[in-house]
N, C-alpha and C positions, 0 to 999 in steps of 0.2 A: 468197562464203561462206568461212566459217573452217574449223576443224578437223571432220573428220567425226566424227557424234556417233548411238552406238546406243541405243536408246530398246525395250528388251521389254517386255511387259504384255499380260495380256490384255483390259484395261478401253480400250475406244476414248477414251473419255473421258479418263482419267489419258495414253494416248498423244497425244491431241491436246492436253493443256494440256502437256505437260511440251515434247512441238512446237514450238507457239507462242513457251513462253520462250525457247527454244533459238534458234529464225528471228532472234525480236526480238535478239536479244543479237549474231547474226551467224556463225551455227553450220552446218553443213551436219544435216540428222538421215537416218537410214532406223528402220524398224520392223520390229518382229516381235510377233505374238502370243502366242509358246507360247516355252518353255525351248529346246526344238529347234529350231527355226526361229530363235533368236537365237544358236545355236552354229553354226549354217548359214551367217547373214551374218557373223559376226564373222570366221569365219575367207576368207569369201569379199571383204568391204573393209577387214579391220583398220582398223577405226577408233580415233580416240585416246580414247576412253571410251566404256563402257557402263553405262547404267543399267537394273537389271534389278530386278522383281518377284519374289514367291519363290512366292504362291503362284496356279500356274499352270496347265494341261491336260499331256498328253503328258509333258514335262520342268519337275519343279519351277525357279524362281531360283539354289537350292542346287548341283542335281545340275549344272545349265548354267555354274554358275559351276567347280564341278568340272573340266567336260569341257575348259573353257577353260583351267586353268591346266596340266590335265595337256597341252595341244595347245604343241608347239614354236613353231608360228606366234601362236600366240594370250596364252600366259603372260603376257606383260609390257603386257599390256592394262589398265588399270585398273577396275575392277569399282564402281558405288555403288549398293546394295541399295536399293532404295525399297519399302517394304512395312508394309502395317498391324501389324504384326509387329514392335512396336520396343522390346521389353524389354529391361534389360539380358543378361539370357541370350540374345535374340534380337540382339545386339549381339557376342557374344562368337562368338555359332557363327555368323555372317556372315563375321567374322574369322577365323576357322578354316577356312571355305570359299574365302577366296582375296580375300574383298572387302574393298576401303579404306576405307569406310564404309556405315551403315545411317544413312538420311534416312528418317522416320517419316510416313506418307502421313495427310493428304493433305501434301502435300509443301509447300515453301516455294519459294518463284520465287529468293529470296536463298541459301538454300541449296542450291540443285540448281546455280545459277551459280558460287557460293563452291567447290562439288565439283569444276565442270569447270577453273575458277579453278588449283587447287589437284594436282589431276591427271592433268590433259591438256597 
């Protein structure tokens, strides 16, 4: 398997397809389902990308994407927001959260690769 690759969301569904393309493609993955619990593993396997939902239980996408870039160990992580939430304002304040890009759900198998592609 290749690069380790983080996968939050709290839709099993959206976690096991975004999975799937990850395996096929040759990606190691882990998961999380809430904002907190993917601030948990990132900083416990720094993996070379996370893809995160925003809206979530416990810790929004936002606040998790926060926690991460204020974490020394975690900053230089790259973040790709995937979320139904994909206006240009919701594009902007993604970017202002720490994230590299907003992928607009249901997501694309070409673009969630093109991401890890691009910044991992």
């Amino acid at each position: 398997m290749g690069k380790k690759i983080l996968i939050v969301d709290d839709s099993a569904a959206e976690l096991m397809q975004l999975r799937s393309w990850l395996h096929e493609a040759g990606y190691d993955t882990s998961t999380a389902s809430n904002g907190k619990e993917g601030v948990a593993k990132a900083i416990a396997e720094l993996p070379a990308i996370i893809f995160m939902d925003v809206v979530m239980p416990e810790t929004d996408g936002y606040e998790a994407c926060r926690q991460l870039r204020a974490n020394a160990s975690t900053k230089g992580i790259p973040i790709v927001i995937v979320s139904s939430k994909s206006q240009k304002a919701d594009q902007l304040w993604a970017s202002m959260q720490g994230a590299k890009q907003l992928i607009g759900k249901p997501p694309k198998k070409e673009d969630v690769l093109a991401a890890v592609k691009a910044f991992a």
